[in-house]
Each structure stands twice: as structure tokens, then as C-alpha cells.
FINUZA-928811 format. One line per 8 residues: number of its first residue (from 1); their letters; for each residue x negated, y negated, z negated of C-alpha. Coordinates in nm, 2 decimals, always signed. Layout:
NUM = A = X,Y,Z | ...
//
This chain:
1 = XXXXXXXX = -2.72,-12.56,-29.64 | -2.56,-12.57,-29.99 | -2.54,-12.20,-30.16 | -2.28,-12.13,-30.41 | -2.25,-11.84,-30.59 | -1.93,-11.75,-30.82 | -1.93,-11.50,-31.01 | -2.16,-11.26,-30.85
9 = XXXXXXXX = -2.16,-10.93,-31.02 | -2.38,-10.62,-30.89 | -2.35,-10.29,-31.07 | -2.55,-9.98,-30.93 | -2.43,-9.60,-31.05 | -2.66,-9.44,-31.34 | -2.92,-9.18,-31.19 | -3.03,-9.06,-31.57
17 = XXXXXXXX = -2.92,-8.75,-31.66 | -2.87,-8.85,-32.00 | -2.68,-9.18,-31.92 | -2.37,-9.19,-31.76 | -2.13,-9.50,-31.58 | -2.29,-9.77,-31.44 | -2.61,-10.02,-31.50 | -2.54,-10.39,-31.44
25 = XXXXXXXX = -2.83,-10.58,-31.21 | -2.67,-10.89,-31.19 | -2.39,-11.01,-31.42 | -2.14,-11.28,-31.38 | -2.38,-11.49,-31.17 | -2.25,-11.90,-31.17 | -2.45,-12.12,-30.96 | -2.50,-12.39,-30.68
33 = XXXXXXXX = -2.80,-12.40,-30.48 | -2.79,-12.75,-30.32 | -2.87,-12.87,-29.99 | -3.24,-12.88,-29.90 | -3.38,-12.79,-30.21 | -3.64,-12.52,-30.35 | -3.52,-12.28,-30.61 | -3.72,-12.06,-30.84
41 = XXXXXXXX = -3.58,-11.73,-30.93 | -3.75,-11.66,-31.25 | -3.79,-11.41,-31.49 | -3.94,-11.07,-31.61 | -3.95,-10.74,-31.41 | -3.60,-10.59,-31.37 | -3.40,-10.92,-31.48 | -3.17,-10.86,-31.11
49 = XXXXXXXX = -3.36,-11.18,-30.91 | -3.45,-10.93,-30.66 | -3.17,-10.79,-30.68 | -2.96,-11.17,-30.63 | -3.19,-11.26,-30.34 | -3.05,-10.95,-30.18 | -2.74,-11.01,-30.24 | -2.71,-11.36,-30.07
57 = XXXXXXXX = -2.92,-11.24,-29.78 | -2.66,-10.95,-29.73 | -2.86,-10.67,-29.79 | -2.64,-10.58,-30.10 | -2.29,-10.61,-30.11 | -2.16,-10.73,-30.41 | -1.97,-10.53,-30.65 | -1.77,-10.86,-30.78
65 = XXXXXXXX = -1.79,-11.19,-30.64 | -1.83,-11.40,-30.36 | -2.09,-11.61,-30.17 | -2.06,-11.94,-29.97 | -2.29,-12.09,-29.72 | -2.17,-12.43,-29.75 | -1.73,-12.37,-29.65 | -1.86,-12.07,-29.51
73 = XXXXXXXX = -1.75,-11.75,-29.69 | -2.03,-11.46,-29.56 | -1.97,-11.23,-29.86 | -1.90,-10.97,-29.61 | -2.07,-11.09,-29.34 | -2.38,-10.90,-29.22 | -2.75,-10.97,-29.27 | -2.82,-11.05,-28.95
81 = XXXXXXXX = -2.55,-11.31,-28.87 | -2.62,-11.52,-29.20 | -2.90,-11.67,-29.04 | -3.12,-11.62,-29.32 | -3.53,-11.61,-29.31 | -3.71,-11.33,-29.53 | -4.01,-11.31,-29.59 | -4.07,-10.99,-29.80
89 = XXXXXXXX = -4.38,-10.93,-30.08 | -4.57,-10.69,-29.85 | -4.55,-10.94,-29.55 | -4.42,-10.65,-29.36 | -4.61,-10.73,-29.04 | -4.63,-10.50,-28.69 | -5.01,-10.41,-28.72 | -5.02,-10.25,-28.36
97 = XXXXXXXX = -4.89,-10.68,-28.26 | -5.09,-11.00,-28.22 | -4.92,-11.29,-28.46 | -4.76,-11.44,-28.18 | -4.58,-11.12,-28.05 | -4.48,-11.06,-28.44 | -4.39,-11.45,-28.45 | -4.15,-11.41,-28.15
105 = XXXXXXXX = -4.03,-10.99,-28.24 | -3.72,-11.21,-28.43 | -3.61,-11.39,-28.14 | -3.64,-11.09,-27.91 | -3.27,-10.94,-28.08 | -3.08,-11.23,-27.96 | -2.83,-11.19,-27.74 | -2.54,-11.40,-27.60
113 = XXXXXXXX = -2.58,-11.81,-27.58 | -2.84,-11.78,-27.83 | -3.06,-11.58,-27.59 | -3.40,-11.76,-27.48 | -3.67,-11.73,-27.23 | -4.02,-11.61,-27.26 | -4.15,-11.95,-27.21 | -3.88,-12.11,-27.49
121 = XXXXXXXX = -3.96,-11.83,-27.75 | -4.35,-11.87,-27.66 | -4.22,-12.26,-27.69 | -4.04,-12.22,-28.04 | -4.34,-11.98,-28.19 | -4.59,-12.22,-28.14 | -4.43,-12.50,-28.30 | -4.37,-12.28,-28.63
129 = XXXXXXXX = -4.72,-12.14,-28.59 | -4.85,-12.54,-28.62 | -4.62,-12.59,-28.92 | -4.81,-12.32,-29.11 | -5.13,-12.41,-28.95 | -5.19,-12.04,-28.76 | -5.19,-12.20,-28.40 | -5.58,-12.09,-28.37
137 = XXXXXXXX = -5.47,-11.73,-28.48 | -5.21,-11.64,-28.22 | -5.40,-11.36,-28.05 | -5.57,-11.19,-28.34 | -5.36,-10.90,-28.49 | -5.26,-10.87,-28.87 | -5.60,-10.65,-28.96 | -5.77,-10.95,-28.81
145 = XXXXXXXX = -5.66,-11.18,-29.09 | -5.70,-11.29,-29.50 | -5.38,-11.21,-29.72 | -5.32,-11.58,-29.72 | -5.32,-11.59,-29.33 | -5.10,-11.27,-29.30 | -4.87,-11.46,-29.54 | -4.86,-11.75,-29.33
153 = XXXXXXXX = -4.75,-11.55,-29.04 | -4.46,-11.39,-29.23 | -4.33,-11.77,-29.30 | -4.37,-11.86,-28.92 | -4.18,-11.51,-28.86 | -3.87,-11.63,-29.07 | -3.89,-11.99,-28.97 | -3.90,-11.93,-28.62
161 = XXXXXXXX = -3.51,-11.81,-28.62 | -3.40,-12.17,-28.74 | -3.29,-12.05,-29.02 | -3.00,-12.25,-29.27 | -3.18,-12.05,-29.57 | -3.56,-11.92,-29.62 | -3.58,-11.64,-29.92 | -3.88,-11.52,-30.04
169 = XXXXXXXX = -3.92,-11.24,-30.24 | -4.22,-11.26,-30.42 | -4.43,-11.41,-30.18 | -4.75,-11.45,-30.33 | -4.82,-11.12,-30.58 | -5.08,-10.97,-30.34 | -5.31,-11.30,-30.31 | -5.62,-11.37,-30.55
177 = XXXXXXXX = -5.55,-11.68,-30.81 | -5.72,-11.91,-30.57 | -5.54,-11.86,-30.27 | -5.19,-11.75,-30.47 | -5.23,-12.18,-30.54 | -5.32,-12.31,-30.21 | -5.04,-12.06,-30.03 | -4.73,-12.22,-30.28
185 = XXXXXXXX = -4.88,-12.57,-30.16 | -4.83,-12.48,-29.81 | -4.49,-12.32,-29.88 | -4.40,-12.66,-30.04 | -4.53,-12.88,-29.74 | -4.34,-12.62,-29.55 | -4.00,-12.65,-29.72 | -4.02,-12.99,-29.77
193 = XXXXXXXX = -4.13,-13.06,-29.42 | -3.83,-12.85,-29.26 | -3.59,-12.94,-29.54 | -3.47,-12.56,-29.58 | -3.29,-12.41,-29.85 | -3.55,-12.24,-30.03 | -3.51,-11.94,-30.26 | -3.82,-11.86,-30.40
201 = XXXXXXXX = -3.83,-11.55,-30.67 | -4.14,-11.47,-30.88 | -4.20,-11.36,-31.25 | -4.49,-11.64,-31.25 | -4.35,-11.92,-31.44 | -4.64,-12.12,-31.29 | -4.56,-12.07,-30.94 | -4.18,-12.13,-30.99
209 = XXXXXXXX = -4.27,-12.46,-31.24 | -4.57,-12.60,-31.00 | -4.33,-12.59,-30.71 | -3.90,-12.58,-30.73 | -3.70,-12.91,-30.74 | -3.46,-12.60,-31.02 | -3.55,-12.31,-31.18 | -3.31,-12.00,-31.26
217 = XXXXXXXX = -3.45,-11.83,-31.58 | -3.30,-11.46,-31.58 | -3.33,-11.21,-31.85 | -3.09,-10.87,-31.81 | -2.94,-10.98,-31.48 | -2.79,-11.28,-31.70 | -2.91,-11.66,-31.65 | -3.04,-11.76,-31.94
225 = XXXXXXXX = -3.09,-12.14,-31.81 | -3.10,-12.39,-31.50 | -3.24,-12.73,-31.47 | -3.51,-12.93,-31.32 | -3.89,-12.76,-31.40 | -3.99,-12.97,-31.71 | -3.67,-13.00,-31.83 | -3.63,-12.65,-31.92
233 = XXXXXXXX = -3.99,-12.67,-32.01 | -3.94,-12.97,-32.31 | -3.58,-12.82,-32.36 | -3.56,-12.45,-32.38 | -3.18,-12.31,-32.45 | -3.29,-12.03,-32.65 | -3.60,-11.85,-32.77 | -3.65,-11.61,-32.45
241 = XXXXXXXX = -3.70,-11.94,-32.27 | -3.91,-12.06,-32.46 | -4.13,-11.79,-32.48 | -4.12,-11.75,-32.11 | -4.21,-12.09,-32.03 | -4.56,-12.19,-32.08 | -4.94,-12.12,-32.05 | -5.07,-12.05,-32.31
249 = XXXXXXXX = -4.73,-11.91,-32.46 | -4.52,-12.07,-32.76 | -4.69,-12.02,-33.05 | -4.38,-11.86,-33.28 | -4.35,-11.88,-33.66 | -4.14,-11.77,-33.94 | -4.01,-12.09,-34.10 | -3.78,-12.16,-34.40
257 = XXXXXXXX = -3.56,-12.48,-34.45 | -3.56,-12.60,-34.81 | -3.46,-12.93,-34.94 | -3.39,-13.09,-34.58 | -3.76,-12.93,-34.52 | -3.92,-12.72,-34.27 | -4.13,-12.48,-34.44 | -4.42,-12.24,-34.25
265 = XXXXXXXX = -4.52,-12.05,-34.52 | -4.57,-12.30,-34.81 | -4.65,-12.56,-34.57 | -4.39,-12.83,-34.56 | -4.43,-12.94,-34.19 | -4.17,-13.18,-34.10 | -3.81,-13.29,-34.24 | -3.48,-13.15,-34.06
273 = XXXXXXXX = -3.19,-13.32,-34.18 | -2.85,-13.12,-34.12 | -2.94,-12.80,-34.11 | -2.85,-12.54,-34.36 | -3.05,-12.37,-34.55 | -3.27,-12.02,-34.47 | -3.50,-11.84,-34.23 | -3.51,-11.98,-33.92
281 = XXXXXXXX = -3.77,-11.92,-33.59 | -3.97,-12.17,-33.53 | -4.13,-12.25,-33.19 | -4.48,-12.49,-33.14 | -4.58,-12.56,-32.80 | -5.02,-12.50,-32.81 | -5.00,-12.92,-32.69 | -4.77,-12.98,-32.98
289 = XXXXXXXX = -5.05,-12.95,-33.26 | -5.23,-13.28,-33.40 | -5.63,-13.25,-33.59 | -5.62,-13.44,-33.85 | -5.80,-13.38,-34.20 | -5.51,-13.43,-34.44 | -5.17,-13.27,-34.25 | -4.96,-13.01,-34.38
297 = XXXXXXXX = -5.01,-12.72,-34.21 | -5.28,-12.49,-34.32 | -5.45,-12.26,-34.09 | -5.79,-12.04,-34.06 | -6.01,-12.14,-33.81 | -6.15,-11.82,-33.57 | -6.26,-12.01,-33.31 | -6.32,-12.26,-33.07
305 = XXXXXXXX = -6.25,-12.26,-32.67 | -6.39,-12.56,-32.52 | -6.25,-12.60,-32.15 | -6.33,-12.93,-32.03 | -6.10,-13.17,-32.09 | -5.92,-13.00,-32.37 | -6.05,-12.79,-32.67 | -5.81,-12.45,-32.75
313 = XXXXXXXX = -5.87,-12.42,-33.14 | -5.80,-12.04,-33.27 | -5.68,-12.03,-33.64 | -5.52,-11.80,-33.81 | -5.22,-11.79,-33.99 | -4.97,-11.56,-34.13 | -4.62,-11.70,-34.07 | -4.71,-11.69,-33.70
321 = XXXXXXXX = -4.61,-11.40,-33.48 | -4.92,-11.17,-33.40 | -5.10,-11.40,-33.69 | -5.28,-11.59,-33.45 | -5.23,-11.92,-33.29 | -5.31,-12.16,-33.06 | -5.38,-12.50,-33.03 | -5.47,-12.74,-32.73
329 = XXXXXXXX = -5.64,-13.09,-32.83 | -5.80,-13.34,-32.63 | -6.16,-13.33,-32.63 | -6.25,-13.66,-32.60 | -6.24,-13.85,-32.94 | -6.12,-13.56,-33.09 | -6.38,-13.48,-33.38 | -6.43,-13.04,-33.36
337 = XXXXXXXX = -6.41,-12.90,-33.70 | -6.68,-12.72,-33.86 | -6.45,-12.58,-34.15 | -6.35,-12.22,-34.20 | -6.00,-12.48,-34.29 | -5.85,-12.69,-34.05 | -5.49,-12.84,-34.09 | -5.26,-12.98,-33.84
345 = XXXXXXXX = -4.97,-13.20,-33.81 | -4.66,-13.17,-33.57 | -4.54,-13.36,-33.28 | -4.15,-13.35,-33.34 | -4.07,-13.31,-32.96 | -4.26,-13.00,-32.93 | -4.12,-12.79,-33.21 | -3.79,-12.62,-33.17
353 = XXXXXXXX = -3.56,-12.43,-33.39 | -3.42,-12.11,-33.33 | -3.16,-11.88,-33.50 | -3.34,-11.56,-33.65 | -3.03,-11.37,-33.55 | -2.99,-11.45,-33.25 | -3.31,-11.62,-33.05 | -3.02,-11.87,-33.03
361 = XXXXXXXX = -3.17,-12.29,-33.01 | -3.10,-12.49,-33.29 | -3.04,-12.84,-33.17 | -3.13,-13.07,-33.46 | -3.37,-13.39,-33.50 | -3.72,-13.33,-33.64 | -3.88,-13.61,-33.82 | -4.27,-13.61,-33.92
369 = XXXXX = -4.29,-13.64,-34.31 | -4.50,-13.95,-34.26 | -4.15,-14.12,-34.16 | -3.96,-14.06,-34.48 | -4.05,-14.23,-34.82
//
């Protein structure tokens, strides 16, 4: 089921005593969810994802706007006759039920053609409960299980109504790290399994990155940027993005172009033809940094984080926001300094320019100074 959204606009009434009119959650919201994919929502606390997923499912009404699922126009249709699955961030389970009685509570409200049997919605809950792999837990009630399997039974609770689009609404913020990763696993084999519409929202950029086919980065009810997971990631529109995107975070520097050259500090890092002179922000992903004894880039070595495969070197340096940096090398054939010095060269792909005004990107090509005579 294609979603498109045009221009969806939500404003809620001030409550401060001190403020007065309104305060915009959502803003002029442009977008086509396509057929059968997985969307992350993305973005900090109070950037209106929440807010968006309620809106398509019909919880909200829109202030401006409309909403189509596919021709259909259900802008002003209600919640329960979008046929929509959510699954909420508190699971919202019926503790005094077993998981097959909370499986089938959904199907219990239908009424008309759509009404079933016992034995078809006994039928129809069991098939759901093996997609999610709960058939074993059927009679157990929701004390009974682990926050992963209580999870797994709010899926087979929104599944189990057929539904042309599955929200969830951050899905997986009261699981430990471990099972937060095997839970958005399943909910991929899930969604690609049934082929759903999928709108996931989170504010972990790893959850939305490790699983979406797009991501939706939101900052202020505004999108800041769609596209394809690593394509935001290697292309960020502006320095929000950027700095959103990524673990461990952007390292971010005050930079100077000079002469057609990229200054950090009185570091000449890499030539940047085209672009006027002045301050500009400049952004190095922690993967971005190359060891080598005679680069440019100058930096004071605090320490070393060996973790496995790679090596996080700690320096020091102070064009760099907070004064501290980051940088990941490979560990293998990678020789670890044991100099209070170390100096680095740039991989061109992984630096980007921003305007110091505006956090704006500065598209331009970045060449290593090795390249130029």
C-alpha cells in the first residue's frame, strides 16, 4: 500500500502561560512512502515523528493537509477503518489475557462481512503467532514473558488484522542492547516476509540505518532529508544530518579556505577548488582519518581504544568542537603510535563542508594535496 503525504501540517494551541498562538509539530510534510517498503522516522525527541505516525494512523487530524492510502483519500477517515496495525512503545498488552486471547482481542470488534468465527480467528492468530515465532507461548499471559517476547506479541496483535500498513512507534526503547538487535531483525524478517508498509519511528539512527529500505531525518517537525540508509549516511544535506548520522558522531572542526586550501588550524588538509574564501564547518567522519607519519594534520594523542578489528585513536586538537576527536583505523597492518604527536591525512569522500551560518552543505570536490603539483 503506497502512502503519500502532501503537505501535512499539524499545529497544537500553546499551553505556556508566557507564550501565546500556536506550536507547529509537523510542518509542510512532502513525502511518498512506497509500496512494501520499511520507513524510518528519525530524529531527536520532539522533532513531530510521533506526532506524523499519528497522523496517518488517524489518531490526529491534521490541521493542513491530506493523506492517501494509495487513490484512497482517508484524511478524514477514522482510525479504525484505515486498516492500519500499531504497535505502541509500551506494547500495551491485556495482563489479565493469555497472548492468544490478546492476539485475537483485534478481531473480536469486527462486525459485518468481515466478522469470523472462533475457529477462523483461533485460525488467523496462529498463523501470525508462527510468523513472530510465539506459537509455543499461546497460553502464558504477558507477566509470563521477556520484553522481547511481549514485543513479539504486540506485532502478532497488529498483524493479525491484515493490515495495508504496520506503524511502530518506537518499538524497541524498553529492550536491553542485545535483544533491542535481535527484535529489529525479526521485525525485518517480519516485514519483508509479509511485504507491509512499514513505518518504523525511533531516535536511534542505528535501528532506523540497520534496517529501512528510506529514512526520514526530522529536526523541528521539518524533514531535513530522505533517501536510501547509506546514502544519507555518505551524503548528508546539511550539518544536523550529519551530526545525527553516525556512531561514533562526526567529528566537527573549524576550518578556513585560503589559497584554494582547506585549513584546520594551520594545518593545510586538502585543496578545494571553487569555493570562496572564509570560515567554513568542516565535518570528518571517525573512518575518514588515515596514520601516516608525514600528513598534515596535527593532532595530540590522549589515547588509544583498541576494539578488535579496529583501533579508536583519541587526539586532541583545538579547531575541533569539544577539542577532542576521534579516529577509527584498521588494526591490522596499521603500526599504533607511541608519540605524544600523531598526524593524519584525509580521505576526500569523508569530509564535508558546511556553511558557518547556516549548518547549510557545501557541495564542492575535495582533492588530497598529494594530487596537485
Amino acid at each position: 500500500m503506497k502512502i503519500v503525504l502532501q503537505h501535512l501540517t499539524k499545529r497544537f494551541p500553546s499551553r505556556g502561560k508566557k507564550s501565546h498562538g500556536e506550536v507547529t509539530a509537523v510542518s509542510d510534510f512532502n513525502f511518498e512512502i512506497p509500496d512494501g517498503k520499511l520507513v524510518g522516522l528519525l530524529g531527536p525527541s520532539g522533532c513531530g515523528k510521533s506526532t506524523t505516525l499519528n497522523l496517518i494512523c488517524g489518531l490526529l487530524s491534521p490541521t493542513e493537509g491530506k493523506i492517501f492510502f494509495g487513490s484512497d483519500d482517508v484524511t478524514k477517515l477514522a482510525p479504525e477503518n484505515r486498516g492500519v496495525g500499531l504497535v505502541f512503545q509500551n506494547y500495551a498488552l491485556y495482563p489479565h489475557l493469555t497472548v492468544l486471547k490478546n492476539i485475537i482481542f483485534p478481531l473480536e470488534n469486527l462486525k459485518g462481512t468481515a466478522k469470523l468465527s472462533k475457529e477462523e480467528m483461533r485460525e488467523r492468530a496462529y498463523q501470525v503467532a508462527k510468523l513472530v515465532q510465539i506459537e509455543e507461548l499461546m497460553d502464558r499471559k504477558p507477566k509470563e514473558l521477556s520484553g522481547g517476547q511481549q514485543q513479539r506479541v504486540a506485532i502478532a496483535r497488529a498483524l493479525v488484522k491484515m493490515p495495508r500498513v504496520l506503524l511502530l512507534d518506537e518499538p524497541l526503547s524498553n529492550l536491553d542492547a542485545r535483544l533491542r538487535l535481535q527484535t529489529r531483525e525479526e521485525i525485518r524478517r517480519i516485514q519483508q516476509e509479509t511485504q507491509i508498509t512499514t513505518i518504523f519511528v525511533t531516535h536511534d539512527q542505528d535501528e532506523a540505518m540497520s534496517i529501512s529500505d528510506l529514512i526520514v531525518v526530522m529536526k523541528d517537525g521539518i524533514i531535513q532529508q530522505i533517501g536510501a540508509p547509506q546514502e544519507v549516511y555518505d551524503n548528508p544535506a546539511n550539518l544536523f544530518v550529519a551530526k545525527f548520522l553516525g556512531t561514533p558522531p562526526i567529528n566537527i572542526f573549524l576550518g578556513t579556505i585560503r589559497n584554494n586550501r582547506l585549513y584546520i588550524g594551520e594545518d593545510a588538509v586538502l585543496v578545494v577548488p571553487d569555493v570562496p574564501e572564509g570560515e567554513v564547518v568542516v565535518g570528518i567522519r571517525p573512518e575518514g582519518f588515515l596514520l601516516t607519519g608525514n600528513a598534515s594534520l596535527s593532532c595530540a594523542l590522549k589515547r588509544l581504544e583498541v576494539m578488535g578489528r579496529d583501533v579508536s585513536v583519541v587526539c586532541a586538537n583545538a579547531a575541533c568542537e569539544g577539542g577532542t576527536l576521534r579516529a577509527i583505523i584498521n588494526a591490522e597492518g596499521t603500526p599504533l603510535p607511541n608519540t605524544e604527536t600523531v598526524r593524519f591525512s584525509l580521505k576526500p569522500q569523508k569530509v564535508f563542508l558546511f556553511r558557518k551560518e547556516t549548518g547549510e552543505r557545501i557541495e564542492c570536490n575535495l582533492v588530497p594535496l598529494t594530487e596537485v603539483k
